[in-house]
N, C-alpha and C positions, 0 to 999 in steps of 0.2 A: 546634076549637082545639088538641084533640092533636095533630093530623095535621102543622098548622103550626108548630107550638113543636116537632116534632121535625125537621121541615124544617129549620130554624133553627139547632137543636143538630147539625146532621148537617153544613151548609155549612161552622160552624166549628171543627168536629172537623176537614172537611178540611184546610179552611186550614192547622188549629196542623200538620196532619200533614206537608201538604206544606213548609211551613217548615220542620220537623224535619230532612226528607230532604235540602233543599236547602244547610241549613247542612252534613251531614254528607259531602255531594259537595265543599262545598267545603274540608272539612277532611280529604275523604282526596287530593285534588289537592294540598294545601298538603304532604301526609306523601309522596308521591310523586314532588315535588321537594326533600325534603328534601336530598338526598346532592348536589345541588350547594352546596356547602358554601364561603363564603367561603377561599380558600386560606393556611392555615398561613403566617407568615412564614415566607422563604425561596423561597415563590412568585412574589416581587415583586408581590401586591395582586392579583392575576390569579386567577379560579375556574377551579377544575378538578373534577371528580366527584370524591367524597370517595377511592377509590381510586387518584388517580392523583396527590395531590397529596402535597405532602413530607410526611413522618413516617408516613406509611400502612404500616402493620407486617402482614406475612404468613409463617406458618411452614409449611414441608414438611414430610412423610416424609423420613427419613432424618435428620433434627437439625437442619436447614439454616431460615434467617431471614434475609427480603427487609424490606430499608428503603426506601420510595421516595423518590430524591433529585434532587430537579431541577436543572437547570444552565442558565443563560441565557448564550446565543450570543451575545456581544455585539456582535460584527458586523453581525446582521441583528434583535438583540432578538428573536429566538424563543425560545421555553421548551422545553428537552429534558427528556425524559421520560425515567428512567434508574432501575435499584434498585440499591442495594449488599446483596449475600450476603454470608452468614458463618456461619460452621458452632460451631454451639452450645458443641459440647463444647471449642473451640479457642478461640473470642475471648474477646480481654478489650481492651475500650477504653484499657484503661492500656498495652498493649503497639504495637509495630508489623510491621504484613506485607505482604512481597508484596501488588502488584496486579495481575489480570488485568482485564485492558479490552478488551469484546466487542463485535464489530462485524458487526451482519447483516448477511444480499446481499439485491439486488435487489427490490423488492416482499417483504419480508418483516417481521419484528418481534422485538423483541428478545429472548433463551432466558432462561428461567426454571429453576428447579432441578430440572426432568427432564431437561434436556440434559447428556449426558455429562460434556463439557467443563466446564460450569459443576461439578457431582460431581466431579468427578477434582482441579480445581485446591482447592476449597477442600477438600477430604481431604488435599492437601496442604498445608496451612497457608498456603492463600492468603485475601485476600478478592477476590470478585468485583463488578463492575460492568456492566449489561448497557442497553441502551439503544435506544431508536427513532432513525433518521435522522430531521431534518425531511423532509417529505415523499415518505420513503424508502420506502414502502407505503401501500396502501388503508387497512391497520388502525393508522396508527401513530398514539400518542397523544402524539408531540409537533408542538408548531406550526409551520407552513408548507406550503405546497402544492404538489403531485407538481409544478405547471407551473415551481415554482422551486428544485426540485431538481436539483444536477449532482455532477459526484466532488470537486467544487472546494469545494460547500455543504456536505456530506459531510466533505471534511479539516477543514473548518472549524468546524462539528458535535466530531469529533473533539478536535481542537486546543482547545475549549472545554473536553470532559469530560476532557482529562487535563491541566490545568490545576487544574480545582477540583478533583477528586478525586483527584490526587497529592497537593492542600495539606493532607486530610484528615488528622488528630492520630495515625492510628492506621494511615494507610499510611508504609511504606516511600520515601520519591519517587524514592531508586536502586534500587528493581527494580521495574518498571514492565514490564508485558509486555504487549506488543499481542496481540489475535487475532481474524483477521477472516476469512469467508467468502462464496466469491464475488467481486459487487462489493465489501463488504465489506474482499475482503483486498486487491481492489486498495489502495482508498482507504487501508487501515492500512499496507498498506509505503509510499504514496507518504506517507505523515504521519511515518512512521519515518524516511524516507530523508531528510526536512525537520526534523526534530529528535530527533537519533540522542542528543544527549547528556543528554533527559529518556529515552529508551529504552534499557531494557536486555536484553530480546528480543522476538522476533517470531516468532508462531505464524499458517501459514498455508493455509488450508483451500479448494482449488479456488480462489485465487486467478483471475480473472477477468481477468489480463494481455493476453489475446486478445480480449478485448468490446471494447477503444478503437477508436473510431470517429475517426480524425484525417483530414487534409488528402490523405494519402497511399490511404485506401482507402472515402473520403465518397462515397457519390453524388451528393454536391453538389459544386461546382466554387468556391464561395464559401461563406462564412459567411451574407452577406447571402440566400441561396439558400435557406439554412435555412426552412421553417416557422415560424410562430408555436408552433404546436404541432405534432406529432407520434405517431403510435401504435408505443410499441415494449414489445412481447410485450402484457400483459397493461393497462399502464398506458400512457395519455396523457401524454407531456413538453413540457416547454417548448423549444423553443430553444435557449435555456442550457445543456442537456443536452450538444447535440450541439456547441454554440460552444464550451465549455470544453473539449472534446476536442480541438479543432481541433488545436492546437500539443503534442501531451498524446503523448511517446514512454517509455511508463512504464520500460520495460529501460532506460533510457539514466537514469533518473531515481533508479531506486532502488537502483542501483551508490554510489550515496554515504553506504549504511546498512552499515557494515562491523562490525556484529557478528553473531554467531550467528542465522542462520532455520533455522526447522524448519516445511518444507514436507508435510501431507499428501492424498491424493487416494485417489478411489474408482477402483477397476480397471475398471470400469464405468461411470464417468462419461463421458458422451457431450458433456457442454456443456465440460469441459478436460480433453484427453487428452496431457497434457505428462512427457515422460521428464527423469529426472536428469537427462541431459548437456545437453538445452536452458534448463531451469534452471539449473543451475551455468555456463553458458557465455553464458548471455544476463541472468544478475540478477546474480551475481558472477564476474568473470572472474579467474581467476589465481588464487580464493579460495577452500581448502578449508571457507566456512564454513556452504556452503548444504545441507542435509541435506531427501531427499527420501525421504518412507512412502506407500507404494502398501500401499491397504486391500483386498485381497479381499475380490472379492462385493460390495462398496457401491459405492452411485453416486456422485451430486451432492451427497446428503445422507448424513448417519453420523446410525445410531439410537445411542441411547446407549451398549450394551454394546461398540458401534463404537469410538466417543472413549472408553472405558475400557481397552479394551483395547492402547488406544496408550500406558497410561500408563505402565511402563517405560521406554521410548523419551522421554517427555517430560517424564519425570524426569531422565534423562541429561542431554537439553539443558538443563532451567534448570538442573541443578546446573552445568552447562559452562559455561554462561551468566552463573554467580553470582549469583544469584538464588534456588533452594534451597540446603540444605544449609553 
């Protein structure tokens, strides 16, 4: 009779134990999606991981504080993914400043406040804005996919975020300053050179003027010849990519931004190896207004103390510019 009644008590010992366990698997699955988190109005109704959705507050070294602020492309209803910085010791929401509005190149994601640039403008009493293309990289975290990205979805992209974050309480909307790298700069001077009287300058870093692929140096002979898809460098595109280039003569295009650019490049850059005079002679002709800095020793990319060290120089221009000072 013992041997059975502990038989007994031993089955439902397990039992209670394994239900313990099994409730506790399922309450830590339940805590491990927690952070998809219904998104904060201003979302539009849409989830996003708790980090990436609006009002998501992040502070750096150095003073500096990132607001995450989404913007929807209403062209194609996508949700951009974007932060605004601001440097602690300087803002105050009652006031207004400068904006810099940053645009990545190619396969990449948008800079955060270890990028020079983003340091150097808000030590200036700017705020910044920095942002994912729709499916402008592998890691961006806003919506839309690499096969339906081109420099057209991209202006577009653009043309969205300095729309609503011009309308911002606490931006300046006359000094609005673009700056783009790489593809990146393509896409911000042809957005400048389409609406020169929301910009007030333009900052341009390896510019990617020589990557258009149009009609004139395709290895396709049509549009229709195109691919569905495509492998160019590291990312698969669509189509789109290359049909939006087709008619796309960007020097011919961004000759109708006549104020102040301020061009810079690494001495070492192997992907844009461009002089002054073909700058000034091929984006502004007749126009003292294109200013070009060749960075010794950098490439393709500037590490930080790179884009700080330019800041003299990029102070001059937006004070030229109207925009500081």
């Amino acid at each position: 009779m013992v041997k059975q009644f502990n038989s007994a008590v031993l089955k439902k010992f397990v039992a209670v134990v394994f239900a313990l366990l099994l409730a506790f698997a399922m309450l830590i699955t339940m805590s491990a999606c927690a952070d998809e988190e219904p998104a904060p109005s201003g979302d539009g109704g849409k989830k996003f991981p708790a980090a990436e959705s609006d009002g998501w507050k992040q502070t750096y070294n150095g003073g500096y504080t990132s607001i995450v602020r989404r913007v929807e492309n209403e062209e194609n209803g996508n949700s951009i993914y974007g932060r605004i910085f601001t440097k602690d010791d300087i803002f105050d929401e009652s006031e207004k400043y400068p904006l810099l509005i940053m645009s990545h190149g190619y396969n990449s994601v948008s800079m955060d406040a270890s990028n020079g640039m983003v340091q150097y403008a808000l030590n200036s009493g700017m705020v910044v804005y920095t942002f994912d293309f729709c499916g402008g990289g592998k890691m961006s975290k806003s919506e839309g996919e690499i096969t339906e990205m081109s420099v057209e979805t991209e202006i577009s992209d653009l043309e969205s975020v300095i729309n609503a974050i011009s309308a911002l309480p606490y931006v300046d909307s006359s000094k609005v300053v673009l700056f783009g790298h790489s593809f990146g700069g393509l896409v911000s001077a042809l957005t400048s050179a389409r609406h020169s009287s929301q910009i007030a300058g333009l900052i341009l870093h390896a510019p990617a003027f020589g990557g258009v692929v149009n009609k004139d140096n395709s290895e396709y002979s049509s549009i229709d010849e195109i691919p569905e898809t495509v492998q160019n460098g590291a990312l698969t595109v669509g189509k789109i990519f290359y049909a939006d280039m087709w008619e796309l003569y960007p020097y011919e295009e961004i000759k109708s931004f006549d104020k102040y650019v301020y061009i810079m490049n690494g001495s070492e850059d192997r992907d844009q190896t461009p002089t002054q005079d073909a700058y000034n002679e091929r984006t502004v002709p007749a126009s003292p207004s294109c200013e070009m800095h060749i960075v010794e020793g950098a490439g393709h990319d500037f590490n930080a103390s790179q884009y700080l060290n330019q800041g003299p120089d990029l102070t001059a221009y937006l004070t030229k510019a109207g925009v500081l000072g």
